[in-house]
KETI-556463 format. One record per residue (C-alpha): x, y, z negated; chain; residue number from 1. Coordinates in pm, whole numbers, plus 50000, padded with zeros to 5 digits. Layout:
N
+-------+-------+-------+------+-----+
:     u :     v :     w : unit : pos :
+-------+-------+-------+------+-----+
:     X :     Y :     Z :    A : NUM :
...
+-------+-------+-------+------+-----+
//
This chain:
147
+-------+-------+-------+------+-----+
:     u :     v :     w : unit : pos :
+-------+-------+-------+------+-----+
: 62923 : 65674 : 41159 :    A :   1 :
: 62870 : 65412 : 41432 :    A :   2 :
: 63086 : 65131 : 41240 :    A :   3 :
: 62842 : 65169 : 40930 :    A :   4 :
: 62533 : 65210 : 41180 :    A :   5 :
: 62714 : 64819 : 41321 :    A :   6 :
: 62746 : 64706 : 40980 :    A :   7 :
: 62365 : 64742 : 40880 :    A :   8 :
: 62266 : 64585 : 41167 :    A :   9 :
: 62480 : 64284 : 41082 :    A :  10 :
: 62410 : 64308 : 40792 :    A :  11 :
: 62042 : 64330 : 40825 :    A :  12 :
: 62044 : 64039 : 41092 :    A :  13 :
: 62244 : 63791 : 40877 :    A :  14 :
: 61944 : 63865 : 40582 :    A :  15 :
: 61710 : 63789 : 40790 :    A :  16 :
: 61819 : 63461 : 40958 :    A :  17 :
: 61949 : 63355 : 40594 :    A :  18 :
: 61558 : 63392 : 40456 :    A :  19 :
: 61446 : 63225 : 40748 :    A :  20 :
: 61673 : 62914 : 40757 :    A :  21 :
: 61586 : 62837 : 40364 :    A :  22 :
: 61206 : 62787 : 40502 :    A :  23 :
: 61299 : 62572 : 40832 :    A :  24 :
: 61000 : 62332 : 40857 :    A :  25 :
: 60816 : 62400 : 40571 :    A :  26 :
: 60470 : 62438 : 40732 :    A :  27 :
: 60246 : 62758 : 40591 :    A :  28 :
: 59911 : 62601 : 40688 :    A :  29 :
: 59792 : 62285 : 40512 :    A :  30 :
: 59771 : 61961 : 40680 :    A :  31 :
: 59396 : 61910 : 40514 :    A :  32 :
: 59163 : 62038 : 40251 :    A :  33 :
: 59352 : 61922 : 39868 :    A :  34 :
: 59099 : 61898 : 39560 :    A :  35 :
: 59312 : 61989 : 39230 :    A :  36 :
: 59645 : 61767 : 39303 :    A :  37 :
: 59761 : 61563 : 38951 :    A :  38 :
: 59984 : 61358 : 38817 :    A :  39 :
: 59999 : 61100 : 38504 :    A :  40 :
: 60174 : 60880 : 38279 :    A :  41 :
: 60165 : 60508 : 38316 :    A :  42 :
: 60352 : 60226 : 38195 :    A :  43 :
: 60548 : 60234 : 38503 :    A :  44 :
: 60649 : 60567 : 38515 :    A :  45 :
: 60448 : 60856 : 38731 :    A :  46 :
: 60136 : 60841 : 38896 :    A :  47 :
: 60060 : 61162 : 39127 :    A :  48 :
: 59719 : 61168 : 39277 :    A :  49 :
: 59630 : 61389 : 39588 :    A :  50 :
: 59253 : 61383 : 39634 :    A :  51 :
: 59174 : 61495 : 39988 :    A :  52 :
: 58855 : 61721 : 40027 :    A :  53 :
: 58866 : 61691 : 40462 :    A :  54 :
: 59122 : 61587 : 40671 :    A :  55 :
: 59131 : 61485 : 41042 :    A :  56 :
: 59250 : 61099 : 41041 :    A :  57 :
: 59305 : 61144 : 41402 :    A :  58 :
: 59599 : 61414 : 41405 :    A :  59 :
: 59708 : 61395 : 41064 :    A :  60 :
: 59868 : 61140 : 40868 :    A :  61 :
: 59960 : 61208 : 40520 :    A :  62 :
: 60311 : 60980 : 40441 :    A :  63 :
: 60543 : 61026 : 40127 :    A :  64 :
: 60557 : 61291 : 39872 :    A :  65 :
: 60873 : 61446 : 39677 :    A :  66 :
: 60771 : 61482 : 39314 :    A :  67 :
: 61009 : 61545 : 39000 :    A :  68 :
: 61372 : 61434 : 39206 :    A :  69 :
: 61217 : 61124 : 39375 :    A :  70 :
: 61043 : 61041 : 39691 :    A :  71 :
: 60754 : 60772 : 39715 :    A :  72 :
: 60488 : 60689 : 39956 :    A :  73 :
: 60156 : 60774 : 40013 :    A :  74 :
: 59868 : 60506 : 40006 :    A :  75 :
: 59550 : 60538 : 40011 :    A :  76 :
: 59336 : 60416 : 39728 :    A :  77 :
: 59131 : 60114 : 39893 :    A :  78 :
: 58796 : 60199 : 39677 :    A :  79 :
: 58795 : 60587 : 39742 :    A :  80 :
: 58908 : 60666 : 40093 :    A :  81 :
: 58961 : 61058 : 40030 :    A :  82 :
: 59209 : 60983 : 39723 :    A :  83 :
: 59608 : 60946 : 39811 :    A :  84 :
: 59835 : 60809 : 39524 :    A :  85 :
: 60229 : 60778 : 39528 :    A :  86 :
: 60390 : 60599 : 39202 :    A :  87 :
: 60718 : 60703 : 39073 :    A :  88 :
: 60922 : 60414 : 38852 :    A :  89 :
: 61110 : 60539 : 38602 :    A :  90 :
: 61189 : 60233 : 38474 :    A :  91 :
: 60988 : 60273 : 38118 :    A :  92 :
: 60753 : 59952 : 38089 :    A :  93 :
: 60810 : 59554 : 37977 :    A :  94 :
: 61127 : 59409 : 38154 :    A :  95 :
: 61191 : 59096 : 38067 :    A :  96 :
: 61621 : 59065 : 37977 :    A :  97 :
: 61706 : 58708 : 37951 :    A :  98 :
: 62044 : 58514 : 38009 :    A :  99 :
: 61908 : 58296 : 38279 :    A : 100 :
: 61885 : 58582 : 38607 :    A : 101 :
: 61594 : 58377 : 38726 :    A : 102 :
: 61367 : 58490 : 38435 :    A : 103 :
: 61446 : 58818 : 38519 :    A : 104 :
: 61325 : 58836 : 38890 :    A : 105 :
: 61006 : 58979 : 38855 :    A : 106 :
: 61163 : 59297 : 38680 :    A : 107 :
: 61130 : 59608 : 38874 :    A : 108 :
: 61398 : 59843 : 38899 :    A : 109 :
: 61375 : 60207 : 38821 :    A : 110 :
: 61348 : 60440 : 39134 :    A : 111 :
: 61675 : 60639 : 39259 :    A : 112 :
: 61656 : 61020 : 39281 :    A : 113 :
: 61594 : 61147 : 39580 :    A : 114 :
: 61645 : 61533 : 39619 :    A : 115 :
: 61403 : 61733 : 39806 :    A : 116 :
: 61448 : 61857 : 40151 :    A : 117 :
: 61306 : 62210 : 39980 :    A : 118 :
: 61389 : 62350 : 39630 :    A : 119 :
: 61080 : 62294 : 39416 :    A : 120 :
: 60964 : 62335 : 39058 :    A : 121 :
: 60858 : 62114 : 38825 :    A : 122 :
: 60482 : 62195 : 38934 :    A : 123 :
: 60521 : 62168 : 39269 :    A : 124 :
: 60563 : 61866 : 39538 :    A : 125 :
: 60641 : 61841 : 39878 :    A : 126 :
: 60436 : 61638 : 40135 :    A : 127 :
: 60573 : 61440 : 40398 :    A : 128 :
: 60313 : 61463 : 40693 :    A : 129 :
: 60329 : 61335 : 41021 :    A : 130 :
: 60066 : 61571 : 41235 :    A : 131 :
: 60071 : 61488 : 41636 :    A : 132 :
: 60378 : 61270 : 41612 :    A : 133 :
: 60585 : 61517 : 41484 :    A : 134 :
: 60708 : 61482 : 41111 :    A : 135 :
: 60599 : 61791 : 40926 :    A : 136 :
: 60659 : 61955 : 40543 :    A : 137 :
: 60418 : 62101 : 40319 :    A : 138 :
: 60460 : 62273 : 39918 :    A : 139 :
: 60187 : 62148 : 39705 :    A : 140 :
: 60160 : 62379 : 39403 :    A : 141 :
: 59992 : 62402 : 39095 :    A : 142 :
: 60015 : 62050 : 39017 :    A : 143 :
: 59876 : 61965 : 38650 :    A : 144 :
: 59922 : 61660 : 38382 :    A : 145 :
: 59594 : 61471 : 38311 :    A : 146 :
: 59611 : 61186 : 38042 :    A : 147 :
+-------+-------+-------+------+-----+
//
């Protein structure tokens, strides 16, 4: 009776910390206030857009994204201020393929996969913050196409 009553405990125990290390870092709160988070098609490859409803510029700054296997950085769109955008080559677009390599320089390569840190679907990101010096995670979900 008191081996079993030891195994559940261990049992239970080794559940819990196994649910709890899948999560390590992934922060619950968000970093700001996100308007409807999208993503499009361009002739480079992937354009996600985060528009930013509030954020404190202070404490928080937003850095890279993991979207669709790849990671890219964060900028901030110079003519709207509250709109982040992270572009994703996939190596779709004019290259120009000549035998003479220096006619080719100006070709962009496609980006390399990068997996996540966290699993993710295919409507979901994850968000590379940096919030008080410390480098921080956060799930973006519901993430639509727009053309």
């Amino acid at each position: 009776m008191i081996k079993s009553l030891f195994f559940m405990v261990g049992l239970f125990t080794l559940v819990l910390f196994a649910s709890c290390g899948s999560n390590k870092g992934l922060q619950e709160r968000s970093p700001a206030q996100f308007n409807q988070v999208y993503y499009s098609y361009n002739s480079d490859g992937i354009e996600l857009t985060i528009p930013v409803a509030s954020i404190q510029d202070e404490r928080v700054s937003l850095d890279a994204v993991y979207f669709h296997g790849m990671k890219s950085d964060l900028n901030k769109n110079a003519e709207k201020p509250n709109l982040y955008v992270a572009n994703f080559r996939m190596g779709s677009g004019d290259m120009v393929m000549d035998k003479d390599p220096a006619k080719e320089y100006g070709n962009k390569p496609p980006q390399m996969p990068e997996k996540s840190p966290f699993d993710i679907d295919e409507d979901e990101a994850i968000l590379v913050f940096t919030q008080d010096d410390e480098i921080k995670y956060y799930k973006l979900t519901g993430i639509v196409e727009k053309d």
